[in-house]
DOVO-364914 format. One record per residue (C-alpha): x, y, z; residue number from 1. Coordinates in steps of 0.05 Angstrom, whole numbers, plus 32768, in hexadecimal, padded with zeros to 4 digits. Layout:
% DOVO-364914
+------+------+------+-----+
|   xx |   yy |   zz |   n |
+------+------+------+-----+
|    X |    Y |    Z | NUM |
...
+------+------+------+-----+
END
This chain:
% DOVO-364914
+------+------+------+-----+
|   xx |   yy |   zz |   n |
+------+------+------+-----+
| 7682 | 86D8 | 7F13 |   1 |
| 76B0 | 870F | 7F24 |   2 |
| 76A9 | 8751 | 7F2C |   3 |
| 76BC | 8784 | 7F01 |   4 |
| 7700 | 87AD | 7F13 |   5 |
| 76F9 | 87EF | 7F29 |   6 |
| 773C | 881B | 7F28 |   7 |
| 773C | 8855 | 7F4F |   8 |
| 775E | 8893 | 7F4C |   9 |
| 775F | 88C8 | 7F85 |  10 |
| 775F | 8911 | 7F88 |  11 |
| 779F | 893B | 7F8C |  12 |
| 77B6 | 893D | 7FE1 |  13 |
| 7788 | 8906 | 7FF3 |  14 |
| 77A7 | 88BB | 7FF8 |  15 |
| 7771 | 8883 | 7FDD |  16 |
| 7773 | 8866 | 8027 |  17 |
| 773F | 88AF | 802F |  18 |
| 770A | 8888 | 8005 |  19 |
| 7709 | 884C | 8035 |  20 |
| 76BB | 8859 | 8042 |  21 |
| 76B0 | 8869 | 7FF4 |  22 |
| 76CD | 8825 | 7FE4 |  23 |
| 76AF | 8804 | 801B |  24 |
| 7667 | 8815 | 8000 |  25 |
| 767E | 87FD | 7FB8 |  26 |
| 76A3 | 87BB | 7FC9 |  27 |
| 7665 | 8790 | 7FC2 |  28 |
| 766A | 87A4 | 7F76 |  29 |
| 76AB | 87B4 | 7F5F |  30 |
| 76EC | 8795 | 7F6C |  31 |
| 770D | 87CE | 7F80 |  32 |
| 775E | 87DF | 7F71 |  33 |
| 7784 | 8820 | 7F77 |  34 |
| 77CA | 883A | 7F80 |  35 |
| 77D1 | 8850 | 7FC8 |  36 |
| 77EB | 8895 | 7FB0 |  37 |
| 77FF | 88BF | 7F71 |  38 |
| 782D | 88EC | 7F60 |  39 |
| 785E | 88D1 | 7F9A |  40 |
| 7890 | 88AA | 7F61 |  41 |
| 78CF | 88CC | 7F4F |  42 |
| 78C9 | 889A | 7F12 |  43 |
| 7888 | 88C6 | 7EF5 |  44 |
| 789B | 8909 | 7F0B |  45 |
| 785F | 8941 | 7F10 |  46 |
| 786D | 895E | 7ECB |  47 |
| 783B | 8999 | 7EA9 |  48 |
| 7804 | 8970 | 7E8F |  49 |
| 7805 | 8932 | 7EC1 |  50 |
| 7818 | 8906 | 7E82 |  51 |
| 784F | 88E3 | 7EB8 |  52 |
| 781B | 88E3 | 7EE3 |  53 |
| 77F0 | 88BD | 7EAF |  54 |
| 7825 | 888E | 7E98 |  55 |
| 7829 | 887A | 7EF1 |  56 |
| 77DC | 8869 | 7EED |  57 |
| 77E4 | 8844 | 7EAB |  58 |
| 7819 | 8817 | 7EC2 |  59 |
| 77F3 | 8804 | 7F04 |  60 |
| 77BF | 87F4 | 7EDB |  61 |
| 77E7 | 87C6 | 7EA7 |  62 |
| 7806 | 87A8 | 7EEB |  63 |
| 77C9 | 8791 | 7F0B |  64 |
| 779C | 8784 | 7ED1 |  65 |
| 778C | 8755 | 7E95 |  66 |
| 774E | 8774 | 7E87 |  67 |
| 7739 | 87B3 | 7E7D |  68 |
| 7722 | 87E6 | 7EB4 |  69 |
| 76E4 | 881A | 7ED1 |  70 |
| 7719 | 8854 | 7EE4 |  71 |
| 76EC | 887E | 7F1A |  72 |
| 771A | 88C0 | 7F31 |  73 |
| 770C | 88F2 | 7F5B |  74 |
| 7727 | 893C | 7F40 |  75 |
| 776F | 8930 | 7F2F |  76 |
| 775F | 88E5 | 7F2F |  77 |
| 771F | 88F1 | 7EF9 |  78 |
| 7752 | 891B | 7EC4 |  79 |
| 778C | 88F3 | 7ECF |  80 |
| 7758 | 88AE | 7EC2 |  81 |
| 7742 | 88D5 | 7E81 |  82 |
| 778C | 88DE | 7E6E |  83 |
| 779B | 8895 | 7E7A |  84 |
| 7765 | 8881 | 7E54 |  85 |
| 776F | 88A8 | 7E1C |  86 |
| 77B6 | 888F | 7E10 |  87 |
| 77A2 | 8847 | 7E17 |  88 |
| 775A | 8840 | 7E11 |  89 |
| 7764 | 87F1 | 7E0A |  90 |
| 776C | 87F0 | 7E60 |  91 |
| 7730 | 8818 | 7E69 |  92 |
| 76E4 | 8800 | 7E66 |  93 |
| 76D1 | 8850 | 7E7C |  94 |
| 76DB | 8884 | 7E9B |  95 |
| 76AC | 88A1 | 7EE0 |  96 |
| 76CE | 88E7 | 7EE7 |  97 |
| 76BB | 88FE | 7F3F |  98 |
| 76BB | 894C | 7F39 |  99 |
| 76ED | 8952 | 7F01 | 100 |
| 76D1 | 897B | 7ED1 | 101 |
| 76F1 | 8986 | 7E8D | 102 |
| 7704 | 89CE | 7E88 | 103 |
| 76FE | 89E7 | 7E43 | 104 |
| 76F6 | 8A2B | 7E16 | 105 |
| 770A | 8A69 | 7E35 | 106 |
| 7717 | 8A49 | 7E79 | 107 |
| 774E | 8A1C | 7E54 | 108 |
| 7770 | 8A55 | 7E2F | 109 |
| 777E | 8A74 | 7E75 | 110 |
| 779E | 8A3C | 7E93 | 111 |
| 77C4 | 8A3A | 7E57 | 112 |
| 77DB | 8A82 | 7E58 | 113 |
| 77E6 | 8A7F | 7EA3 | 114 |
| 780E | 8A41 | 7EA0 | 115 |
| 7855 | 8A50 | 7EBA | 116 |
| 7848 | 8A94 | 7ED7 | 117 |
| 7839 | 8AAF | 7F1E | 118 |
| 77F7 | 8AB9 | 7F08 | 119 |
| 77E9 | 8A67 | 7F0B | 120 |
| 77FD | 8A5C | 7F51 | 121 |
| 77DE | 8A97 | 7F67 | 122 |
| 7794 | 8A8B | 7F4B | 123 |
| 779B | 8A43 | 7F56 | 124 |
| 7792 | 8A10 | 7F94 | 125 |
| 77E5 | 8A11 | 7F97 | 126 |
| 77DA | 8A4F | 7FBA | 127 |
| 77BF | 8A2A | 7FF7 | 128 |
| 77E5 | 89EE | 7FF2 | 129 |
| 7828 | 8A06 | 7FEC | 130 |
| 7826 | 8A25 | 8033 | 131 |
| 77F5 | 89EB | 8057 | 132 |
| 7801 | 89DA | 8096 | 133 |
| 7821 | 8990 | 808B | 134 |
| 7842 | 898A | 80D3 | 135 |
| 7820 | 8973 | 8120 | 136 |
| 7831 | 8951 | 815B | 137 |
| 780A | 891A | 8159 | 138 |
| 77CC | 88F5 | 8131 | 139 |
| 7797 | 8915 | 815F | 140 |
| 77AC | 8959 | 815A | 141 |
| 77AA | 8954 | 810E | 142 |
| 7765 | 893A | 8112 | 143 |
| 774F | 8973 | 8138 | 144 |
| 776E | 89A4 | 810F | 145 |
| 7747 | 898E | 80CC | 146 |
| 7701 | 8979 | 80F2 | 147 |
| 770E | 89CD | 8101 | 148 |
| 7711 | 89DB | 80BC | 149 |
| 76CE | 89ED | 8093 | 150 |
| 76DF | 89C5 | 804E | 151 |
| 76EB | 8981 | 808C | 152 |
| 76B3 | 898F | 80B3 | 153 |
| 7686 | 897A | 807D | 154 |
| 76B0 | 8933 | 8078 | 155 |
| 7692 | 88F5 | 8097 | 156 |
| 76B1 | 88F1 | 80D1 | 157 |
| 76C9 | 88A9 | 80C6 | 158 |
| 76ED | 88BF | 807C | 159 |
| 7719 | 88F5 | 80A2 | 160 |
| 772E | 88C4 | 80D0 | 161 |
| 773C | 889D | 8093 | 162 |
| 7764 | 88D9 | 8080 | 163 |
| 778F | 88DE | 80BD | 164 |
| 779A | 8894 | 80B4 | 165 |
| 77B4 | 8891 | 806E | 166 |
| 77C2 | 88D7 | 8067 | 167 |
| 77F7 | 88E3 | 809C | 168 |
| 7836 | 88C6 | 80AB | 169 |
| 786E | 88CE | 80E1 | 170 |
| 78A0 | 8905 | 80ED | 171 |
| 78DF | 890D | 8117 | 172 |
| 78AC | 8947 | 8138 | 173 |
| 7863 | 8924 | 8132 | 174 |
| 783D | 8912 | 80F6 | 175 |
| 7834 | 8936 | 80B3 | 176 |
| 781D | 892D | 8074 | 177 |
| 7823 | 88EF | 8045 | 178 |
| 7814 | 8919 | 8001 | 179 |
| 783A | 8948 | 8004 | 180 |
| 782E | 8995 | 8002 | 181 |
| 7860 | 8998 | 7FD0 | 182 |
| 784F | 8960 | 7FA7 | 183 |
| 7800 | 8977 | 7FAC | 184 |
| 7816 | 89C1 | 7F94 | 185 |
| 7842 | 89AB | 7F59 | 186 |
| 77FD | 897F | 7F4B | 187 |
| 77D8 | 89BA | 7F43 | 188 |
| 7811 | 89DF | 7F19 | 189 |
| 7815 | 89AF | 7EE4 | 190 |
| 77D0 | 89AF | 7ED3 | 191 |
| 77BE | 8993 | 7E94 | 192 |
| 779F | 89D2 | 7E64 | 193 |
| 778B | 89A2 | 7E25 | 194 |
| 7752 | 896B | 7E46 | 195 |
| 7726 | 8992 | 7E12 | 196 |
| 774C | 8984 | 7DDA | 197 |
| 7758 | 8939 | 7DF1 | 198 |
| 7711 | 8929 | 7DFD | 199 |
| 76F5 | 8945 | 7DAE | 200 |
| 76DC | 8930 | 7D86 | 201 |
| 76D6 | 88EF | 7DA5 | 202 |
| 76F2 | 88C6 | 7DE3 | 203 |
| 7705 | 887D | 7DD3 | 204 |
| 76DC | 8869 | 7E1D | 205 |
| 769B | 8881 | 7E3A | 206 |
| 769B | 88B1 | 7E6A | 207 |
| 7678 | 88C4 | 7EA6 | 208 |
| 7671 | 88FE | 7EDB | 209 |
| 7659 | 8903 | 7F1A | 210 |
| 765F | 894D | 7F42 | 211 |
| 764C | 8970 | 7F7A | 212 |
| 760B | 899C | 7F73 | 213 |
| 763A | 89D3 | 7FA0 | 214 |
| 767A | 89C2 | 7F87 | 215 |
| 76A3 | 8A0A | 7F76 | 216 |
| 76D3 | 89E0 | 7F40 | 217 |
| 7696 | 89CB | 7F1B | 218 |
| 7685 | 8A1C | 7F1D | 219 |
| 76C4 | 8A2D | 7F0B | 220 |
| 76D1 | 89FD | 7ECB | 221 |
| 7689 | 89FE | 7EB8 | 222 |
| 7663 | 89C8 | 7EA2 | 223 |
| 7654 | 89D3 | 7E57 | 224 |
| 7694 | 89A4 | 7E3D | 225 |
| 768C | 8970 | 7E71 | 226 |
| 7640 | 8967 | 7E5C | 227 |
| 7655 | 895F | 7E16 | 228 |
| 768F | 8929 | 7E2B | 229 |
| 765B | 8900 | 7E53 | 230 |
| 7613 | 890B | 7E31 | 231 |
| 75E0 | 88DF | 7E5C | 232 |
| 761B | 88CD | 7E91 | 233 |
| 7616 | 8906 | 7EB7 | 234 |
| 75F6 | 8907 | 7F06 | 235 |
| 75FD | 893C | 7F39 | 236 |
| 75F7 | 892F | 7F88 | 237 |
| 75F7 | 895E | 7FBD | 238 |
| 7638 | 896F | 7FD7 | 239 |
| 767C | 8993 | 7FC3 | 240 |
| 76BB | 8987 | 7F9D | 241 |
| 76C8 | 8957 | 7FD4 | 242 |
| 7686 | 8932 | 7FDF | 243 |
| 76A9 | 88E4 | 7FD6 | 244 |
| 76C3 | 88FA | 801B | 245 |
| 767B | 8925 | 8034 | 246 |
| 7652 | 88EB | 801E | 247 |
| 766D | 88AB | 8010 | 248 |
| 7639 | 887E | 800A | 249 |
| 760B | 88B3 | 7FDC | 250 |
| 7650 | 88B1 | 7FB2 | 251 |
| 7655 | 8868 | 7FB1 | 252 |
| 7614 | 885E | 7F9C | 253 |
| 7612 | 8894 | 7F64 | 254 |
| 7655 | 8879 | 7F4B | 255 |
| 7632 | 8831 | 7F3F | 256 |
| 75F0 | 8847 | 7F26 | 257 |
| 7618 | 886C | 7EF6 | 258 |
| 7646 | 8838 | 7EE4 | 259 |
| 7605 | 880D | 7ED9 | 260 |
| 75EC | 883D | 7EAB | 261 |
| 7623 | 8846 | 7E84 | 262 |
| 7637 | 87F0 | 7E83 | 263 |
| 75EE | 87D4 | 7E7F | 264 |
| 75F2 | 878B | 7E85 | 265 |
+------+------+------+-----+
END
């Protein structure tokens, strides 16, 4: 019997190769595809909204697939899944959103008003990303300088080096970064502002969450609309925004009890 297909979707600045140990711990169950990297195609250009971005996922599904999918994405992978599934719902068995809560009410009208305006890449992640460091000399030293970093330190140390692996590449002066800063700050531009009104009154797939019990996102969206989207599909583990990369195996196994629950056989 085979297994079922399990498409993943990653999280804006982090190649899939950075969920090596996440997929690792889920291989057993799942036969697991994913496109090495989004938002790197000049053919689905980062556009307010992500629909491009949505129409790239879409057509890697339809390329690998006869059968429908479980999309499982991680921030920016978990919206652009729910945007893909909403525009063809006949690819998707359902949807496990990783820390990518839906952002509705009052929180939606001021990404809305803010789209376009200093005010949105001031008050938003852009503001870090559009000046990273993306530049070293060689593998190690990048290593070094995100194990320094709090948000890394908290990584299993065998998913940064996954990171360094798949997440650098070479340079005429070292190594730097595969997603680029660029790419990951237009990414966080063009958010989509109307997830609430896509997801009501009702989503054509189930849907699932699964967030960190410290994660500042989840804080910042609140959790009122995603509840409502999910019902019964909704778990909480310890860790932050990032914890597929803190704890992989606790993810892992959340992400198939869940899918269990929501697909009992």
């Amino acid at each position: 019997m085979s297994k079922p297909v399990l498409h993943f979707v990653h999280a804006n600045s982090y190649p899939t190769g950075t969920y090596q140990k996440f997929f690792d711990a889920l291989d057993s169950h799942y036969a697991i595809q994913a496109l090495p990297m989004h938002a790197h195609d000049a053919r689905y250009p980062i556009k307010g909204g992500w629909r491009e971005l949505s129409e790239e996922l879409v057509a890697d599904i339809v390329a690998r697939n006869k059968k429908p999918v479980i999309l499982v994405g991680h921030s920016m992978g978990g919206i652009l899944s729910l945007l893909a599934a909403k525009a063809r719902p006949d690819l998707v068995r359902g949807v496990v959103l990783l820390d990518a809560p839906i952002v509705a009410g009052w929180r939606a009208l001021a990404v809305r008003i803010s789209r376009n305006t200093a005010f949105a890449e001031r008050f938003s992640p852009a503001q870090q990303s559009v000046k990273r460091r993306n530049l070293w000399p060689d593998a190690e030293s990048a290593f070094e300088h995100f194990a320094s970093k709090e948000m890394f330190a908290k990584w299993a140390p065998e998913v940064l080096r996954d990171y360094i692996e798949h997440g650098l590449v070479p340079h005429p002066e070292g190594v730097t970064l595969r997603f680029t800063r660029e790419a990951e700050t237009a990414v966080y531009l063009a958010l989509p502002d109307n997830i609430d009104t896509l997801v009501w009154p009702t989503f054509p797939v189930p849907v699932g969450f699964i967030g960190g019990n410290n994660s500042a996102e989840c804080r910042m969206a609140g959790m009122g609309a995603t509840r409502r989207l999910v019902g019964a599909n909704f778990r909480q583990i310890k860790g932050g925004h990032l914890f597929p990369m803190e704890s992989p195996k606790l993810a892992a196994d959340t992400t198939h009890e869940l899918i269990q629950s929501m697909f009992p056989k």
